[in-house]
C-alpha positions as CSV (number, residue, x, y, z in Angstrom):
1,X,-12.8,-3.4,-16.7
2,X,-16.3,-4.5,-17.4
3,X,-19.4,-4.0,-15.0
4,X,-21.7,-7.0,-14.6
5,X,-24.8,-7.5,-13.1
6,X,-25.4,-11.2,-11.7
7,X,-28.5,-12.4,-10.9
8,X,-30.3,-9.3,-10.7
9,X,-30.0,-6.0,-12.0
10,X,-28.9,-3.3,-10.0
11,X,-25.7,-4.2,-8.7
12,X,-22.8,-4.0,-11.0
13,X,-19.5,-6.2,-10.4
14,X,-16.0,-5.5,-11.8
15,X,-16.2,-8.9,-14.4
16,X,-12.5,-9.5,-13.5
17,X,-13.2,-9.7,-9.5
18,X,-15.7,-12.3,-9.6
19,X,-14.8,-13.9,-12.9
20,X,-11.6,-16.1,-13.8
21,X,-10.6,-16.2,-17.4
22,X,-12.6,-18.9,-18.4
23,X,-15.7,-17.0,-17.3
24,X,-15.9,-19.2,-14.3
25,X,-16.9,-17.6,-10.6
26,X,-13.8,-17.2,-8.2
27,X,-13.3,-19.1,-5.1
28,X,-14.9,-17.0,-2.4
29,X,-11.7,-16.4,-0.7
30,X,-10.6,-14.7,-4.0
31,X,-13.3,-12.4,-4.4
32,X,-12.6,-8.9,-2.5
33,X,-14.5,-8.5,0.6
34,X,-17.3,-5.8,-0.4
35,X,-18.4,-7.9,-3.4
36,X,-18.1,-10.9,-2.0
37,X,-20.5,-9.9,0.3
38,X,-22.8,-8.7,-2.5
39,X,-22.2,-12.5,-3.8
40,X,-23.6,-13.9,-0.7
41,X,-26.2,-11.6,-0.4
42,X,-27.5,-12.2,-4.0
43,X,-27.7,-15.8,-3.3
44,X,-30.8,-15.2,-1.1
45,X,-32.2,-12.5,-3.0
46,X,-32.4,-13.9,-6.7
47,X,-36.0,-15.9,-6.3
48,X,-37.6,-13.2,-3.8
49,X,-41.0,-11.3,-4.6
50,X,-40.5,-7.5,-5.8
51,X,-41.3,-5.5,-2.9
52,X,-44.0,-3.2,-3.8
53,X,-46.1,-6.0,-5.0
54,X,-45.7,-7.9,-1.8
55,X,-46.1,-4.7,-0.2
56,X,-49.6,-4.9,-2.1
57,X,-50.3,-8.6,-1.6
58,X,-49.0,-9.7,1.6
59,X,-48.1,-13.2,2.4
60,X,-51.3,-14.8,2.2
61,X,-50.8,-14.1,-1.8
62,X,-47.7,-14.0,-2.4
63,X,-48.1,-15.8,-5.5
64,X,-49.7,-12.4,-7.2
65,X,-46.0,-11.1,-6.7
66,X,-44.0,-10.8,-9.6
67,X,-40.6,-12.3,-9.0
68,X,-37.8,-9.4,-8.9
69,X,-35.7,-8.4,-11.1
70,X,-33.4,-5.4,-9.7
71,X,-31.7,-4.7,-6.7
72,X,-30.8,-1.0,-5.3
73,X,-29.5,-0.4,-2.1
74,X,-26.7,-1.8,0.5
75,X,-27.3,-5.6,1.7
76,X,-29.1,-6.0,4.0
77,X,-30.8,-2.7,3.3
78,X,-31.9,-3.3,-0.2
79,X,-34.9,-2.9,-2.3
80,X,-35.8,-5.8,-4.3
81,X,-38.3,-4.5,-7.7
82,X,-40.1,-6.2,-10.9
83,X,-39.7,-3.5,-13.8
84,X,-43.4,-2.2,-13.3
85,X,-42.1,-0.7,-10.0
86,X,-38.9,-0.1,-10.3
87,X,-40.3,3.7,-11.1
88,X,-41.8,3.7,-7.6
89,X,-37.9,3.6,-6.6
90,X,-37.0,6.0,-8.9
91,X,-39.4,8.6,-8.2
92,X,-38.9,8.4,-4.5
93,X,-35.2,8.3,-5.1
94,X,-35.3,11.7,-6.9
95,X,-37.8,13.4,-5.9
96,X,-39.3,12.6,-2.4
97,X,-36.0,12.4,-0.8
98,X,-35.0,9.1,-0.7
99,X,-31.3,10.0,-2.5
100,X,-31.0,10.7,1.4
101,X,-30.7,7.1,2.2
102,X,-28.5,6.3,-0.4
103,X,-25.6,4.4,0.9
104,X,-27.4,3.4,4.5
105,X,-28.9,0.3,5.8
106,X,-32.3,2.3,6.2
107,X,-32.4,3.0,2.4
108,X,-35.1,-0.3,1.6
109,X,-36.7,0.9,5.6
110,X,-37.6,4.3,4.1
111,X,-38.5,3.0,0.8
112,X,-40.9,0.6,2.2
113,X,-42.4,3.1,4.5
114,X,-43.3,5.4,1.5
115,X,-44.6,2.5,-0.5
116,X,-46.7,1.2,2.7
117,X,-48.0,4.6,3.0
118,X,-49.8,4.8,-0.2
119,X,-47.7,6.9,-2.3
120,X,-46.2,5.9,-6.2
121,X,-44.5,7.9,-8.7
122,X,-46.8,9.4,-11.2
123,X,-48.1,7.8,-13.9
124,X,-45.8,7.2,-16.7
125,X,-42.8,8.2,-14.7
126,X,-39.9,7.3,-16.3
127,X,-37.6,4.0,-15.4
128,X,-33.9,3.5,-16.2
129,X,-33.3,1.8,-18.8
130,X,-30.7,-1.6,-18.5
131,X,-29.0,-2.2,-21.3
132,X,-28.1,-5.7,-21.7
133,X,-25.3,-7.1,-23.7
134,X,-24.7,-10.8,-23.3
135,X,-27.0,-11.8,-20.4
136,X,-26.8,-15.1,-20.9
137,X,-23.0,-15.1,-21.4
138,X,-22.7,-15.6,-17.7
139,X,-22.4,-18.5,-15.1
140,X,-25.3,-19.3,-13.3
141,X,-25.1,-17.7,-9.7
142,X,-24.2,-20.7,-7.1
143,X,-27.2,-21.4,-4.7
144,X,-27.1,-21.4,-1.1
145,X,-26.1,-24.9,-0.5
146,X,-23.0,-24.3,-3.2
147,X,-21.9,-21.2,-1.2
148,X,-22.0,-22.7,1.9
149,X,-20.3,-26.0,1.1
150,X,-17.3,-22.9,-1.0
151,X,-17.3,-21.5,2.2
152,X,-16.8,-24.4,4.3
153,X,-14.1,-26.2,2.1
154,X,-11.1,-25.2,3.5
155,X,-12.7,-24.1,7.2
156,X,-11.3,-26.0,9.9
157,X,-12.9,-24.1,12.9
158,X,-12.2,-24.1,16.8
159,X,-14.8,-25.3,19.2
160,X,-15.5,-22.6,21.4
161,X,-16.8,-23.1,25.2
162,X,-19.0,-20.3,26.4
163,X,-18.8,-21.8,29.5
164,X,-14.7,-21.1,29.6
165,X,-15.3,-17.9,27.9
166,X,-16.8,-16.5,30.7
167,X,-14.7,-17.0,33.1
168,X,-14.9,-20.8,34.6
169,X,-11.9,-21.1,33.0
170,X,-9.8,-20.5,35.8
171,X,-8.5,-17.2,34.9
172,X,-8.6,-15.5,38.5
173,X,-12.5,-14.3,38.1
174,X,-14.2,-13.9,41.4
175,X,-17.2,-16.4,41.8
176,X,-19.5,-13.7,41.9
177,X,-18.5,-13.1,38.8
178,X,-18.8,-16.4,36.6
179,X,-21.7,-17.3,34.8
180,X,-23.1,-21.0,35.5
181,X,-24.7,-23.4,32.9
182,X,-27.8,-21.7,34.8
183,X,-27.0,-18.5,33.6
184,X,-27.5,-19.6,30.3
185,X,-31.0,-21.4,30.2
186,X,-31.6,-20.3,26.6
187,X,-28.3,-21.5,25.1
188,X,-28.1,-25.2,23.7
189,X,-24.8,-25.8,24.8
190,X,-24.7,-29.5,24.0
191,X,-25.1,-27.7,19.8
192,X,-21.9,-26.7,18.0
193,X,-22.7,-23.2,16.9
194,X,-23.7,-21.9,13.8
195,X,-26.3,-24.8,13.4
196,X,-28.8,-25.2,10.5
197,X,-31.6,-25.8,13.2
């Protein structure tokens, strides 16, 4: 089976899980959970700054960042790199204790906290090299809106009422006991939940 790399590089996918024959990506609901989620994840990731240079920039100029290009780590616990950094990673991976991490949503958290407090791999540290074979032998990866309208295809959800839910529902709950809609002061309950607001 052959590893792919979508998007960025760093994580690999099994081709056949996220591919159909024609080379076409899978309907979500196809997809095997842990890569799906890698899927999703990517979606977010692929137009994001390298790390260490917005590490070095900051917001206010973010446009001295050099787009990433590789991805280590878990999502949501990932470090995002250009190739001039990705030795940073590397060095701190293998020699600074970072292999530590490895597998663990504090993996980028640790990374970032070296990087932030002024240490880099030597100069002329080695990277790893990425051999590429066909990279533009793949589909595009869908973008957000494209996920979410996969993902919402076939949905038909249930309206849930908080208020019900916690207990004025008329399940035998003590009034003491039941939250009010002044209880909940924070909560927009006249929104259906998730909302793009």
């Amino acid at each position: 089976m052959a590893k792919v790399s979508v998007g960025l590089r760093g994580w690999r996918f099994d081709e056949e899980e996220i591919f159909t024959g024609d080379g076409e990506l899978k309907p979500l609901d196809e997809i095997p959970e842990g890569p799906r989620e890698r899927l999703f994840r990517l979606v977010g990731l692929v137009e994001e700054p390298c790390d260490v240079c917005y590490l070095e920039h900051g917001e206010s100029e973010v446009h001295r960042c050099n787009q990433a290009e590789i991805v280590y780590g878990e999502p949501n616990g990932e470090v995002l790199l250009c190739p001039e950094h990705e030795p940073e990673l590397i060095y701190w991976y293998r020699e600074e204790g970072g292999s530590e991490h490895a597998g663990g949503l504090e993996f980028g958290d640790r990374f970032h906290e070296w990087v932030a407090a002024g240490n880099e791999a030597p100069e002329g540290y080695g990277s790893v090299e990425h051999v590429e074979e066909d990279p533009d032998g793949l589909p595009d990866l869908p973008d957000q809106q494209e996920i979410q309208e996969r993902v919402e295809q076939d949905f038909e959800g249930d309206r849930i009422d908080i208020l019900e839910l916690a207990g004025e529902g008329g399940d035998g709950s003590s009034e003491d006991d039941r939250l009010s809609e002044d209880d909940l002061d924070d909560v927009d309950l006249s929104t259906d939940y998730p909302s793009n607001r």
